[in-house]
C-alpha positions in Angstrom: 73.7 -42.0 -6.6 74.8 -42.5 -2.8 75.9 -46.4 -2.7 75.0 -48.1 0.6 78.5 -47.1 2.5 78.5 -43.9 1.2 75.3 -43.9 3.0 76.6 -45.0 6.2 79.7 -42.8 6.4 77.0 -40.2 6.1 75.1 -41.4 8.8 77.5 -41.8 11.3 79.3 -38.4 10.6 75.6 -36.7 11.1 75.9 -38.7 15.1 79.0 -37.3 15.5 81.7 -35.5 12.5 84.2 -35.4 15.2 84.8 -39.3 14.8 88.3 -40.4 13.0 88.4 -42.2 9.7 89.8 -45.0 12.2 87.2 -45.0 14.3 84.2 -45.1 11.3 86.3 -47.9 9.9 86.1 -50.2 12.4 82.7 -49.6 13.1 82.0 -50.1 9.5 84.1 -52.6 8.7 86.1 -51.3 6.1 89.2 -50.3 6.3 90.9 -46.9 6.9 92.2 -46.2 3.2 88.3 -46.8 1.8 86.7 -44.6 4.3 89.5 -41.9 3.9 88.2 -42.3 0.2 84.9 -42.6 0.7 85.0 -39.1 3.0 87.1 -37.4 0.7 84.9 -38.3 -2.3 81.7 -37.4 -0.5 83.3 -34.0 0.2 84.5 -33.5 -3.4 81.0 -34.3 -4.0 79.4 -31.7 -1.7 77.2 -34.0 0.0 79.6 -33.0 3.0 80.1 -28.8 2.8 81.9 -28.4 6.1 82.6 -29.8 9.6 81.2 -27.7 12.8 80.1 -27.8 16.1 76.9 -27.4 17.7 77.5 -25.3 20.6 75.7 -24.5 23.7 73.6 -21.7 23.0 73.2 -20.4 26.3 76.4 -20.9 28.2 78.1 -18.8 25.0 75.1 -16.4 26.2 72.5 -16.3 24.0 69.0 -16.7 25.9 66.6 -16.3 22.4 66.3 -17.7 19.6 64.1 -15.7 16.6 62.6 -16.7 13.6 61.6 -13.5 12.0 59.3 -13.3 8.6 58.7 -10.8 6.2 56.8 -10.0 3.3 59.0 -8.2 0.9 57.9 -6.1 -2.2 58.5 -7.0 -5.6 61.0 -4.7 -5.4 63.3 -6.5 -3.6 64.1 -8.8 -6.2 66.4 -5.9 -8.2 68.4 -5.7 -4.7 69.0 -9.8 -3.7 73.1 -9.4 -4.1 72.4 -6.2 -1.7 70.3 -8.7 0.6 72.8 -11.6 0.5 75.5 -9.0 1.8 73.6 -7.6 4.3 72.6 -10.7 5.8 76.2 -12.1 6.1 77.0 -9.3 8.1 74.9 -10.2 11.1 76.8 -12.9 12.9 73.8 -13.6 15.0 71.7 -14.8 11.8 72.4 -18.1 11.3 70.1 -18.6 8.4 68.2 -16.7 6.2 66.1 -17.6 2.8 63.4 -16.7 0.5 60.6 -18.8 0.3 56.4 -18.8 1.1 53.9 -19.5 3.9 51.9 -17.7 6.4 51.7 -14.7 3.4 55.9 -13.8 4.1 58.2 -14.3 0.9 61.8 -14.3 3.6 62.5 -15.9 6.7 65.4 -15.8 9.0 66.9 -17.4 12.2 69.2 -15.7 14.5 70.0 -15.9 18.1 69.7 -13.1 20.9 72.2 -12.4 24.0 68.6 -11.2 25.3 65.5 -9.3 24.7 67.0 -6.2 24.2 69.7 -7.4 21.9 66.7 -8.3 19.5 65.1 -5.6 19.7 68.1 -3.1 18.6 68.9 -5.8 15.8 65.1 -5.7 14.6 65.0 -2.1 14.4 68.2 -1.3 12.7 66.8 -4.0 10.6 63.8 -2.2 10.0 65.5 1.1 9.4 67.9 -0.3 6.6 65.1 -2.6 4.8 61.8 -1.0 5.9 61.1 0.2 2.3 60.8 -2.7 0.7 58.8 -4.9 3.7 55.0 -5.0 3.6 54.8 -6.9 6.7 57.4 -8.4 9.9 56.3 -11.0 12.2 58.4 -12.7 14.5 58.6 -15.6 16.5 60.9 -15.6 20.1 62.0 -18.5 22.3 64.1 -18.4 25.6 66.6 -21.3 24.9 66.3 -24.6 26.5 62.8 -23.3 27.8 59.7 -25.0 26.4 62.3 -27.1 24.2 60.0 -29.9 22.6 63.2 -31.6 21.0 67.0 -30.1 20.8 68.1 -28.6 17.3 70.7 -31.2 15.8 71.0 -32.4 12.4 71.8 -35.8 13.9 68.7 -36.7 13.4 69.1 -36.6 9.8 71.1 -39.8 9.6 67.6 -41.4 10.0 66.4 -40.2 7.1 69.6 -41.4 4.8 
C-alpha cells in the first residue's frame, strides 16, 4: 500500500521525472534524505520501472503514428516466445500486447517516418506472421494533425 507521500513523489515525477530529489523536497516538504528514500524504495518496488523522455515525434521524423490489430489463430499461442522476439526487434513499435475488442486478440503501436515506411513494415510483417493472422486492421494518424489531446503519462498523476 502506497502511503500518502509515496503518492506524491509519484505524482510529481509523472509532471516531470527530470526533477532532483532537491527540488521534490522542497516542494514536498520533506527533506532530501526521505525523498532519496522514498524514490529509491518506490523503484525497488517497481512502481517506478525506468526514467525516459517523451520526445518530439515529428522533428526526430516520424509523421505517423499506427495502431495495428490482428486476429491471430489459436496457433499462435505455441509461438508467443517467437512473438515476444520478434516484436523487440522493430524499434519503431513501441508497444505491443495481447488482448480483445473489435474481434482482434493483438494490438500494436508503432510510429512511421512516413507512409511508405509503414507500408514496407506492414508487409514484411505480413510475410513473416501471415500464417497465423485471420484478420489485420489498422488505424493511421499524421502526428500533431487532428491531435484531440497530446500522448503523456503526466496525466496519470491525476489519477494517483
Amino acid at each position: 500500500m502506497l502511503s500518502d507521500l509515496d503518492k506524491k513523489v509519484l505524482r510529481e515525477l509523472l509532471r516531470n521525472s527530470k526533477t532532483s530529489d532537491r527540488s521534490l523536497a522542497k516542494k514536498l516538504k520533506v527533506s532530501q534524505p526521505t525523498l532519496t528514500r522514498v524514490r529509491n524504495e518506490l523503484e525497488r518496488q517497481g512502481y517506478i520501472r525506468r526514467y525516459t523522455i517523451l520526445p518530439d515525434l515529428r522533428k526526430l521524423g516520424c509523421e505517423l503514428i499506427a495502431f495495428t490489430f490482428v486476429k491471430m489463430n489459436p496457433q499462435i499461442q505455441s509461438k508467443i516466445e517467437d512473438v515476444k522476439k520478434y516484436a523487440n526487434q522493430w524499434a519503431n513499435a513501441i508497444y505491443a500486447s495481447r488482448g480483445e475488442g473489435m474481434g482482434m486478440t493483438g494490438m500494436m503501436i508503432s510510429v512511421h517516418r512516413d507512409y511508405r515506411d509503414y507500408l514496407q513494415k506492414l508487409t514484411i510483417f505480413r510475410k513473416d506472421w501471415g500464417q497465423y493472422m485471420e484478420e489485420l486492421q489498422s488505424f493511421v494518424t499524421v502526428v500533431d494533425e487532428g491531435t484531440i489531446k497530446e500522448f503523456s503519462l503526466e496525466y496519470l498523476a491525476e489519477c494517483i
